[in-house]
N, C-alpha and C positions, 0 to 999 in steps of 0.2 A: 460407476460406483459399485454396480451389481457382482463383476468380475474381480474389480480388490477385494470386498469384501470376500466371496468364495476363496483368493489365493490365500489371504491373511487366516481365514479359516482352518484352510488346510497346513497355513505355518503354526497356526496354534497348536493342531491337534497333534504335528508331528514333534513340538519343542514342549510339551507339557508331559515329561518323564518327571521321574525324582529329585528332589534337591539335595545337595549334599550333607552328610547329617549333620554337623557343626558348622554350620556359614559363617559365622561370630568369629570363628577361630580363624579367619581366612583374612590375610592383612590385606584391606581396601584402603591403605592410606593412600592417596592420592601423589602425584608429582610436586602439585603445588604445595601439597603442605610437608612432603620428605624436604623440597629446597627452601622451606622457610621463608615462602611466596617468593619465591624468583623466576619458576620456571611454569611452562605448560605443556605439556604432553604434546606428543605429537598427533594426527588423525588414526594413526593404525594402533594406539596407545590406547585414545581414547575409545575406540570402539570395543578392544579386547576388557577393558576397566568394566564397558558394559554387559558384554556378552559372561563378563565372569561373574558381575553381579547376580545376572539370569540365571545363572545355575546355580547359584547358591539360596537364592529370594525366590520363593513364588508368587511375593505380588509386586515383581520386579519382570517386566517380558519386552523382550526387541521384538521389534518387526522389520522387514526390509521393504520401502513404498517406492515406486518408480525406478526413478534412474535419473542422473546427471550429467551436467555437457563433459564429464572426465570419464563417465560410464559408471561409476556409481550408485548404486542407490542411497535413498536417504535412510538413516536412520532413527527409525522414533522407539523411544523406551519409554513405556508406561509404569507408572506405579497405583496399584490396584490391589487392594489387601483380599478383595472380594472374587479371585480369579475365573472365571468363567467366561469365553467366549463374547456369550449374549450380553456381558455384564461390562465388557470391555465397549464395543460400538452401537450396543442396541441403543434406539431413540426410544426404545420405552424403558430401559434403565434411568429411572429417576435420579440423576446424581448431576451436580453442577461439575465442568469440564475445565481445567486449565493445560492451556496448552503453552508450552515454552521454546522459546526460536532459540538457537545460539552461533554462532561463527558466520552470521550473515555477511559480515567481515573480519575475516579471521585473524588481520591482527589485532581487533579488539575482542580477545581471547576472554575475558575475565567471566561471562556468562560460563563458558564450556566448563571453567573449573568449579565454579560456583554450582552448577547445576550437577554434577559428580556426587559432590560432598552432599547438593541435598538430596541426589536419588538414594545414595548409601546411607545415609541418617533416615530417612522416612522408613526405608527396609529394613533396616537396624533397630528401628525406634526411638530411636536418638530423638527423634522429631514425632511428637504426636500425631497419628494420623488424622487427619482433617475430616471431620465427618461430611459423609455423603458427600466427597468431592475425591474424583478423579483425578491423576495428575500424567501429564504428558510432555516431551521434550524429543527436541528435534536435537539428537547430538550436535553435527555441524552440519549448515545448512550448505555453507559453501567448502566444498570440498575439494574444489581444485585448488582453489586458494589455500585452502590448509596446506596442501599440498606444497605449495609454491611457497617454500620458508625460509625467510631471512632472519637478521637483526638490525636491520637499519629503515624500513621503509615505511615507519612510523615515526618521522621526524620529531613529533612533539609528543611523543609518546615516553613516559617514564615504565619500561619492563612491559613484560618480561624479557629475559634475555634470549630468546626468537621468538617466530610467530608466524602466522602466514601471512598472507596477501591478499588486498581489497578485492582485487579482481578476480573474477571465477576464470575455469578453463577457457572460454573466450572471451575474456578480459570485461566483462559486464560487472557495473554495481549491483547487485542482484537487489538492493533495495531502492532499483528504481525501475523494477522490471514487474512488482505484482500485479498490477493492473494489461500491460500487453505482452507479459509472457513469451519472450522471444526465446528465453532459455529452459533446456532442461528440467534446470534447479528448479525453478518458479512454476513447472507443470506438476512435478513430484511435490512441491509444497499445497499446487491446490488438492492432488489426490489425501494429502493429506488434514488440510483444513477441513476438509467436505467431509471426509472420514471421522474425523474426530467430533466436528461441529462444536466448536470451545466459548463459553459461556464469556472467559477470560481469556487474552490475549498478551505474553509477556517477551517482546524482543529487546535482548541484551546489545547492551555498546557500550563505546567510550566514547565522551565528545571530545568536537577541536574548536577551541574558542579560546573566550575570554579565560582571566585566574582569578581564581577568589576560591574562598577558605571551604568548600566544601567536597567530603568525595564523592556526595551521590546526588543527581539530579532525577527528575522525571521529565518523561513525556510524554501525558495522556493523549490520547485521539482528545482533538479541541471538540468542545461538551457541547456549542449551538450545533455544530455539522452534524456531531452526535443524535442530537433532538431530540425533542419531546420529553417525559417523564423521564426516560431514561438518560437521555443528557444532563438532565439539572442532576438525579441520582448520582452519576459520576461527578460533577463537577462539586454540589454540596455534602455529601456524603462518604464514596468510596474514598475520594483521591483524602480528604483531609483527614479518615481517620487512617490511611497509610502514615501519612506524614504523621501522624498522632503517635501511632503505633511502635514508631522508628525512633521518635523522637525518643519515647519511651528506656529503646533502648542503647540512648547516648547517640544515633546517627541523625544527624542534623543535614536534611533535604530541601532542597527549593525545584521552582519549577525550570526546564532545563533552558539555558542563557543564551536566549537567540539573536548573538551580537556577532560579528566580525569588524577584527581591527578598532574596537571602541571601549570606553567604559562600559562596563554594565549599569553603573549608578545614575547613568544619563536616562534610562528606562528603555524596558524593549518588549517585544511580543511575544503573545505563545504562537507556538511553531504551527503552522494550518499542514495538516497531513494529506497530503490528497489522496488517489487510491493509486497512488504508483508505490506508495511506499510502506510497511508492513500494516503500520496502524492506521491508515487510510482505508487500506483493501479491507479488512477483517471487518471493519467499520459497516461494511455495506452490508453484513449480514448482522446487525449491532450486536456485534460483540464488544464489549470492553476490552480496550486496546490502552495498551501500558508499554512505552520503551524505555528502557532503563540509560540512562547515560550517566556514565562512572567520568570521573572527573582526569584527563588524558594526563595530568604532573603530579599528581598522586602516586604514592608506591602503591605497586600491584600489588602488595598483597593486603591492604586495605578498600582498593577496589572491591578486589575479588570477595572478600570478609562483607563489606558491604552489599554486595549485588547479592549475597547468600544469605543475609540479615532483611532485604528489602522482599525476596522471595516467599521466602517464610511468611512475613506480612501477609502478604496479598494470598497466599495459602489461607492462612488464618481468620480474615476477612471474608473473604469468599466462601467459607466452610459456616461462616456465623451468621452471614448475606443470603444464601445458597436459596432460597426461598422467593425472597423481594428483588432479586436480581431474575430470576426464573420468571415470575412475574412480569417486570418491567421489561423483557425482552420479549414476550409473549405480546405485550400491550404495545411494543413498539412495531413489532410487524402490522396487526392489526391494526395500528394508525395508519401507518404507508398504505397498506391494501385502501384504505377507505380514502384515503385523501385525494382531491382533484389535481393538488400541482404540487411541483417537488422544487425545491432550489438546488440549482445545479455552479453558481459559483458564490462567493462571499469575501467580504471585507470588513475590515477589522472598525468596528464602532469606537471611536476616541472617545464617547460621551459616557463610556460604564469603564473603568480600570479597578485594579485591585490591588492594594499595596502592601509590599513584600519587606519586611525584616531582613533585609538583605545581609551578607556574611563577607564581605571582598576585600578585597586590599585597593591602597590609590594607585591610582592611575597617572602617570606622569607623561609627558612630551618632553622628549628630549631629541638635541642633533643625534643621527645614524653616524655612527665612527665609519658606515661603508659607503653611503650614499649623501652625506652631509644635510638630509632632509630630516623632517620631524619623525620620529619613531615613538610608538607606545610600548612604556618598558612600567609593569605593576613591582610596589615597593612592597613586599612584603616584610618589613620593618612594619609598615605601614597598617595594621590590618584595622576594619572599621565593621561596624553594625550601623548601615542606614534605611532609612525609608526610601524605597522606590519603585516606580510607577510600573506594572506591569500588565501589557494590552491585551485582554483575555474574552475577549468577548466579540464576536464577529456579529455580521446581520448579511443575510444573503442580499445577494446585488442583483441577479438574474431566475427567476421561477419559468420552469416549463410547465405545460399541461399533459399531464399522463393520458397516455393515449390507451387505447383499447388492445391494441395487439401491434406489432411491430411487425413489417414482410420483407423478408429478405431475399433478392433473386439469386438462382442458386449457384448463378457465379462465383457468388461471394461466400463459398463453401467455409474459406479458412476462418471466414468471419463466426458462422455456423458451430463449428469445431472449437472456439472459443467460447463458448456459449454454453455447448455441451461438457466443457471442460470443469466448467462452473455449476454443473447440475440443473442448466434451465432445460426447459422444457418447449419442444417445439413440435411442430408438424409438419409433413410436407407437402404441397399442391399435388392432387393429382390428375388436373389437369390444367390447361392456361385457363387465368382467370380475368376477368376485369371488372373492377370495384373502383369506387372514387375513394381517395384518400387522400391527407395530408402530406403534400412533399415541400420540401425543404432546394432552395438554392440556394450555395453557399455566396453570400454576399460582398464578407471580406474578413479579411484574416492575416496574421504576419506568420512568419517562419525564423526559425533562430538562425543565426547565420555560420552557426559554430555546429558540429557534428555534437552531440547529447546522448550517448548510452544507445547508438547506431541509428538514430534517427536526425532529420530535422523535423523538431515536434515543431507545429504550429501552437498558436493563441492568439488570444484577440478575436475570435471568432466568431462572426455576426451568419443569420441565416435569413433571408426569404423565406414567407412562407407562404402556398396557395394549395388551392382545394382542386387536384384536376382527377379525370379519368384516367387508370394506369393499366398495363396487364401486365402480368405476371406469368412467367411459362412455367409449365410444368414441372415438379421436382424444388421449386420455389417453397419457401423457410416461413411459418406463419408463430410469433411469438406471442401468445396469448397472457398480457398482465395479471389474470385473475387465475391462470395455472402457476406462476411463478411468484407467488408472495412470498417468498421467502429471498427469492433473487433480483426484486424489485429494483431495488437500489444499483444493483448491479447492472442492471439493464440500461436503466435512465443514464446513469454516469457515464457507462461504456458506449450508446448508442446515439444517444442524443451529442450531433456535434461541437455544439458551445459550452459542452463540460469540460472542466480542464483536462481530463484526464481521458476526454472519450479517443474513443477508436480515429475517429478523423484528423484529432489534433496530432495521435502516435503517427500519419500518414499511412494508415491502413487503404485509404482510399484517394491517393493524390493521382490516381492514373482519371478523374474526372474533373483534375485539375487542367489538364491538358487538351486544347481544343486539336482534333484529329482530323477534321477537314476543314478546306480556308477556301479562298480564291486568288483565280489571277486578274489582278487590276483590269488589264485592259479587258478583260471576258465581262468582270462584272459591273463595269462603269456603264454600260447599255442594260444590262439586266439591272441594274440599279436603279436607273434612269424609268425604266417601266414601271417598277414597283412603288417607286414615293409618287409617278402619275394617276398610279391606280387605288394608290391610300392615300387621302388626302389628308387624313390625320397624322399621318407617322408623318409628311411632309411638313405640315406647319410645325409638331414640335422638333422635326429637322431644323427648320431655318431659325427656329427662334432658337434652339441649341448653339448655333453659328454666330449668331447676334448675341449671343451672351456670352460665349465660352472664345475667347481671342486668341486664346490657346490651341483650342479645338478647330478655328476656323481659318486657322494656316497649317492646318494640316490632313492631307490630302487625302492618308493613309487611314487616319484615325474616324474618319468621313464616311468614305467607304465599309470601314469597317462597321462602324455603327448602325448603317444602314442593312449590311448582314445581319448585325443579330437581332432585329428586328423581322426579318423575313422568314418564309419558313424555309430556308436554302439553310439557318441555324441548326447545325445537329441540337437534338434535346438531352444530351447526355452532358454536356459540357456544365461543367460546375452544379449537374446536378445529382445531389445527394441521392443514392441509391435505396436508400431504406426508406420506406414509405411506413406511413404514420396513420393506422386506423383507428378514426374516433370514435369518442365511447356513445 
């Protein structure tokens, strides 16, 4: 962090010349609005739109952060009436932060445009500046995909008439990469979260789903995962005086329609964000996390008009908020720091819903003229306002106990290097150690059988747990909870294996899935023979395994086997979790 900071330094001090002396007189109308919302600029458009805004606005400034799997860097443009260095990333500038994602998939372009019009209105003045609030925007986040521009590969997509492509330079949904960070993009986005540190969280999209009469949906980080003060804050508070706000001005919003292939009026859930995906990750540092989803058969350019009317919103909010949000974010670290156990997965409580005014059209079943099977075709003749059920309220399913410090052996460097990526804080052995801790055996777990964004992620993930002597060698990773409140969350998620989203289930660690030495039947059928004579406990619950298991007891291999890892001839590394758990 210490190193960007010093470079973006030095990019400040050498881009802070003159502005031009009539910027007002300098035509910033944008593509989308020269084509009458048809069209979206390209990446090399979009960047020049900003780099010209920079020179004409001084509280308009690009910075260049990282770099991207097409080579790239990202670009983030601030807008900051108050221009100074220290005023931009200091953590003692008192000002609430919004930070804005856009072209996380680039053919849901409509943020890119939307976010244009608002940096140029806010520099302009078009748009009142938001007191003692910051504003920040990640041009496109996926750039190779901008890159990569069609007109077709957004099938259900109404406009613009091109656009880029889901997939980045290596073909990754980058919104399913925030949490194990395989790409470029997703390391350039932490340097820039961590940089920014954003009070507020706003990633632009368009959904694929159900139809019904609305162009703007939402979708907050879900409020229990959220927690504490701060959850209920977003849930009763922020989100409904957005919708208030909008409603305001004629844009009619619901929560975003987490249905495939069905009615919506049959009821459905809010979307659980885990930390693979924007508002999941940001979550862990509780920030308020907002994804916007513009409704995919809608004209673009009421999208776009929309996503730039919902912006403004949560500008405006957040500017009137900027105190009790500051507050409740503050109150929410210091609860985690204090608290014994964390929940690490949840499910959705049927027993609390919330009902929605809904805006849709009916839904009919008709024959498929291609496949003579039922198809769902919505009659917009048809359109309706009804009451329906919507599942918004989770209860965690599984609580771990927060440990005192995490140890990582320093094999597991890249583990390390993720860690550091995220701003935690570690140390390192300097010499071999041995302490008792909590270690973990993985006890059982499924894997997808489908390849998933370059992995076969696991779940289902159950762990053993016992208290034994370990040692640790030299150079070995020691993560101290009580240095890292701020990255708390991030720790437990990532490290603790029965998280959905932790490092074990991304298969960070399946080489301890793999037993690396065995035996030859006939070798160990007499060294087997010695050991159940010489323990006569692991023998009776042999035979009585044999007596019970008929499965087990015609099978010769499985016998043998069982008998090894019972013995100490069992390597101790097989299926067992490498990070050890110091308790508090």
């Amino acid at each position: 962090m210490k190193n960007i900071l010093v470079i973006l330094s030095f990019i400040f001090l050498i881009s802070c010349g003159e502005t031009v002396d009539n910027p007002d007189q300098i035509d910033f109308t944008t593509l989308f609005e020269k084509s009458e919302g048809t069209q979206t600029p390209t990446y090399d458009e979009v960047i020049k739109f900003y780099k010209d805004l920079d020179e004409a606005y001084v509280s308009i400034k690009t910075y260049e952060v990282g770099t991207t799997d097409i080579g790239k860097p990202l670009t983030l443009i601030t807008f900051n009436p108050n221009r100074t260095f220290d005023s931009e990333f200091s953590e003692q500038n008192d000002v609430r932060r919004i930070l804005i994602n856009n072209g996380i998939h680039p053919g849901e372009s409509d943020g890119i445009d939307a976010t244009m019009m608002l940096m140029r209105d806010l520099a302009q003045g078009k748009i009142e500046a938001p007191k003692k609030t910051w504003v920040g925007a990640i041009a496109v986040y996926n750039i190779g995909g901008a890159l990569n521009r069609n007109s077709t590969s957004r099938t259900n997509q109404n406009g613009p008439e091109a656009y880029g492509f889901r997939g980045n330079a290596k073909n990754y949904d980058l919104n399913r990469d925030f949490i194990k960070n395989d790409t470029k993009n997703s390391k350039a986005f932490t340097e820039v979260f961590h940089l920014v540190r954003p009070d507020v969280f706003i990633d632009n999209h368009v959904s694929n789903g159900a139809d019904y009469q609305y162009t703007l949906t939402h979708l907050f980080t879900q409020h229990n995962k959220l927690g504490g003060v701060l959850g209920e804050y977003l849930h009763q508070d922020f989100q409904p005086k957005l919708e208030q706000d909008l409603i305001s001005k004629d844009w009619e919003i619901t929560p975003y329609v987490n249905v495939f292939n069905r009615a919506p009026e049959q009821g459905f859930s809010q979307f659980m964000d885990s930390p693979r995906y924007s508002t999941g990750y940001t979550t862990l540092w509780n920030t308020i996390g907002l994804m916007v989803e513009t409704h995919m058969l809608k004209p673009y350019k009421s999208r776009v008009e929309g996503t730039y009317e919902l912006m403004k919103s949560a500008l405006k909010i957040t500017a009137q908020e900027g105190e009790k949000i500051k507050a409740l974010r503050e109150n929410a670290f210091n609860a985690f720091a204090k608290a014994e156990t964390y929940p690490i997965s949840y499910a959705i409580d049927s027993t609390r819903t919330s009902t929605l005014s809904f805006l849709g059209y009916e839904g009919e079943m008709l024959p498929s003229l291609i496949t003579g099977q039922q198809r769902l075709k919505y009659n917009k003749n048809k359109p309706f306002t009804k009451e329906v059920t919507y599942y918004n309220y989770f209860n965690p399913t599984k609580e771990i106990t927060i440990p005192k410090a995490y140890v990582i052996p320093r094999g597991y460097r890249d583990i390390a290097l993720k860690l550091r990526e995220n701003d935690i804080r570690f140390n390192q052995l300097k010499k071999d150690t041995t302490f008792t801790a909590e270690v973990y055996h993985i006890e059982d777990y499924a894997t997808y059988s489908n390849p998933y964004e370059g992995h076969y992620p696991h779940y289902a993930t159950r762990v053993k747990r016992s208290q034994k002597e370990v040692t640790v060698l030299k150079g070995g990773y020691i993560v101290n909870i009580e240095e890292n409140k701020e990255g708390l969350r991030y720790l437990l998620e990532t490290l603790e294996p029965e998280a959905n989203d932790s490092f074990f289930n991304w298969n960070f660690f399946d080489t301890i899935l793999q037993q690396k030495e065995g035996f030859s039947p006939y070798v160990w059928e007499d060294k087997a023979l010695d050991f159940l004579n010489n323990n006569p406990t692991v023998k009776e619950e042999f035979e009585t395994k044999k007596a019970e298991d008929a499965t087990f007891a015609q099978n010769w291999y499985a016998q043998l086997d069982w008998i090894h890892k019972k013995s100490p001839n069992y390597e101790e590394a097989h299926l067992r979790y490498p990070i050890f758990r110091m308790l508090r």
